[in-house]
C-alpha angles and dihedrals in degrees: 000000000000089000096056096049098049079062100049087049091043086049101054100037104072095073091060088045090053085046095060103042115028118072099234130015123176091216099119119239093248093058088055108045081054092044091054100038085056089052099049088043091054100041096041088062098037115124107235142000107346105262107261126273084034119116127192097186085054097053097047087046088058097048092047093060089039100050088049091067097042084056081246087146110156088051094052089055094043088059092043085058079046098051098052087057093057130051133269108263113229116273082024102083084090081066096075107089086047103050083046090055087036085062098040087057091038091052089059098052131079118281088239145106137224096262096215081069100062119103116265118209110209087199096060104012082234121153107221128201122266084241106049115188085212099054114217102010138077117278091214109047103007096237109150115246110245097217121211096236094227104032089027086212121151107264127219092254139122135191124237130184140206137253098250082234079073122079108204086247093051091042084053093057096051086052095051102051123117145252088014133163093290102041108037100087123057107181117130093256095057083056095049098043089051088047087049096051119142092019137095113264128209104200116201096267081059090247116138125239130182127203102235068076096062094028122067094193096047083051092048089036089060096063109082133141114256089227112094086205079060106065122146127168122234113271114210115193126200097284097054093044078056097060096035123103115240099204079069100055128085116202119202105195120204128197106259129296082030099089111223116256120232127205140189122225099216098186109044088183088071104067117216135204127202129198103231082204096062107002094234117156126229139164108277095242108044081046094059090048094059097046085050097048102033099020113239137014116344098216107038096024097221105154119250124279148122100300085059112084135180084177129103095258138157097210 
């Protein structure tokens, strides 16, 4: 576990290294401000000494300036508080006269933040502060954000276990069966119910219908304990793999005694990609570009082929 998660905060960090000591970079602001919140969230709750090469004055240097320029200007100036409690990293000590002025312009402006960049949980539909006490999972309902790992966005997806009576292989089989709940009927208004998910229906008697309705997971996945302490992801027994639709399941396998992780996509409207290397999420898109322009995944570099997909998938 502490291994994979070095890589995920090395990873991460040379683009805020790169931030802070070269003139120019192309990475967009956006990107940033998410790369370095990641960072701080994750370093801020790691056990132990932070890992070397790692500094935590640098990245809240860096998401002070950032969010400056994103008007997220309570959280600049609650990294400012943040930054006169740590060291000055090394080659940042120039940076004095600036962080002072940063906090002098911060001071004057409102104790607020842009609302379209707070976190969104697709378990709960609750905003989250950009700086969030429990890191990298909801404040409300304790799910675990699943990042995009080169937007570092949240992603529409939501875990899901198993009972411990189903294996993952057998669990796989269940999922895959066919015709099941979601795919048997091919009318026009089961299409139009599974493109409408998550969203308010009018049907044509004016009566509403929502999709938890038509939808079994998005019924089990609303019930959730309002104490973050609390979290526990959705388990979904035989009956319900049967009616779900794989083309909306991600499987992160695992080399044995790891279990896979499952995982829902909420929003099908969002596609998602998976590394099937390092089963590491991204925005399908953005996915796409990078196999095209380094040729394979951007975070564990295994070249592409066909075990790399930017596609919905169960396997």
């Amino acid at each position: 576990h502490r291994c994979s998660l070095l890589a995920d905060l090395y990873y991460a960090y040379q683009y805020i290294y790169e931030y802070t000591t070269e003139p120019f970079v192309d990475t967009p602001p956006l990107i940033l401000f998410n790369i370095a919140r990641f960072i701080y969230h994750k370093l801020a709750n790691l056990a132990g000494d932070i890992p070397p090469a790692l500094s935590k004055f640098r990245t809240c240097y860096a998401a002070c300036k950032i969010a400056k320029i994103l008007n997220a200007n309570k959280f600049s100036r609650q990294m400012i508080y943040l930054m006169r409690d740590l060291t000055f990293t090394h080659n940042l000590g120039n940076k004095r006269i600036e962080i002072e002025q940063l906090a002098l312009e911060m001071e004057a402006r409102t104790f607020t933040d842009d609302h379209d960049l707070l976190p969104l949980c697709y378990r709960c539909s609750h905003h989250n502060e950009l700086l969030n006490a429990r890191g990298n999972e909801c404040s409300s309902c304790g799910s675990p954000f699943v990042l995009s790992f080169l937007s570092f966005d949240v992603l529409p997806l939501v875990e899901f276990i198993l009972p411990s009576d189903i294996n993952d292989e057998d669990a796989l089989t269940l999922l895959e069966q066919v015709p099941n709940s979601q795919l048997e009927s091919s009318t026009p208004s089961a299409r139009t119910n599974q493109s409408t998910m998550n969203r308010l229906v009018i049907t044509e008697q004016g009566n509403a219908a929502r999709a938890e309705d038509k939808d079994p997971f998005l019924k089990k996945m609303s019930k959730y304990s309002s104490n973050p302490d609390e979290y526990r992801p959705v388990v979904v027994d035989r009956a319900l793999l049967k009616a779900m639709d794989p083309s909306l399941v991600f499987i992160c396998k695992w080399s044995f005694p790891l279990r896979w992780k499952w995982y829902r996509i909420i929003v099908p409207e969002q596609p998602v990609g998976r590394c099937r290397h390092c089963n590491k999420f991204y925005h399908n898109d953005e996915f796409e570009l990078a196999l095209l322009e380094q040729g394979g995944c951007p975070f564990c570099r295994n070249k592409k082929d066909t075990d790399l997909t930017g596609e919905y998938t169960c396997h």
